[in-house]
C-alpha positions in Angstrom: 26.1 -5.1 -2.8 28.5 -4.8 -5.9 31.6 -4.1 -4.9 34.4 -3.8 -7.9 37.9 -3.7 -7.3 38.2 -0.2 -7.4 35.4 0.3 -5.1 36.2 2.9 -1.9 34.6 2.1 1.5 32.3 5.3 1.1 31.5 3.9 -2.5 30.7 0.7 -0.9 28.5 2.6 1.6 26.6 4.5 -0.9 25.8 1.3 -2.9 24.4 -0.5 -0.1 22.5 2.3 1.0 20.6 2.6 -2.3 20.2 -0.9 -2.2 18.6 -0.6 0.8 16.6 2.6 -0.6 15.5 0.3 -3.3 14.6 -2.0 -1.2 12.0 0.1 0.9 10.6 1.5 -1.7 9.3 -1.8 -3.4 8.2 -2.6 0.3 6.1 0.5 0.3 4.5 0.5 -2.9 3.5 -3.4 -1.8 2.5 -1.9 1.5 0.4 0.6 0.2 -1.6 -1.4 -2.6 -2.2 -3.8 0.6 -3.8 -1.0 2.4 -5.7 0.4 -0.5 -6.8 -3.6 -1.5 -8.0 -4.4 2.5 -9.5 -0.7 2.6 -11.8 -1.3 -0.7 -12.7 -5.0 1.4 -13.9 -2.7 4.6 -15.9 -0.7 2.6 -17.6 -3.9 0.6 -18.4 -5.2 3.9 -19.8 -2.2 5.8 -22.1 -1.9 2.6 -23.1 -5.6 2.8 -23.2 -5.2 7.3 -25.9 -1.8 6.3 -28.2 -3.8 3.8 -28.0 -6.8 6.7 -28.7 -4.2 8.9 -31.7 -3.6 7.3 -33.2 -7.0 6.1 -33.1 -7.5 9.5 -34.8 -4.8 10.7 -37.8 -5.7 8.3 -38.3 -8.9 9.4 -41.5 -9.6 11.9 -40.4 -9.3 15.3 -40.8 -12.6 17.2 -43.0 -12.7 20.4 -40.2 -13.3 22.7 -38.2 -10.6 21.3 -41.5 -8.6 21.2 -42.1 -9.3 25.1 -44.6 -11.6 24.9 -44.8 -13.1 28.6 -45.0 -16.4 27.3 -44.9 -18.0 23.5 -48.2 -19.5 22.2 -48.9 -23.0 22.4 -48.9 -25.0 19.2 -52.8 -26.3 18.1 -52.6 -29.5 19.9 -52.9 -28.2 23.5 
């Protein structure tokens, strides 16, 4: 706060309260580029999670996951 000699209390007030104001505002600006930053990341990874999604879903099913009763014995049995 920049108080000059001739400075009243409510003067004093009002400066500190748009310092304040000031303040805030630079908080919320960093705030909301932080939100719109993490919020372009969520969608990046929902797209990367659906094409996941679906290599996996192309791949052969394995017997056990199929419900195979019991896997197949290698050759040498």
């Amino acid at each position: 706060m920049i108080v000059t000699p001739g400075t009243t209390e409510v003067e004093a007030a009002l400066i500190e309260l748009q310092s304040r104001i000031a303040f805030q505002e630079e908080s919320i600006q960093e705030l909301s580029c932080t939100v719109v930053r993490q919020q372009r990341e969520l969608d990046l990874l929902r797209e990367v999670l659906v094409k996941l999604q679906q290599q996996v879903r192309t791949l052969e099913p394995s017997p056990l996951i199929a419900g195979a009763s019991e896997p197949e014995l290698p050759p040498h049995y």
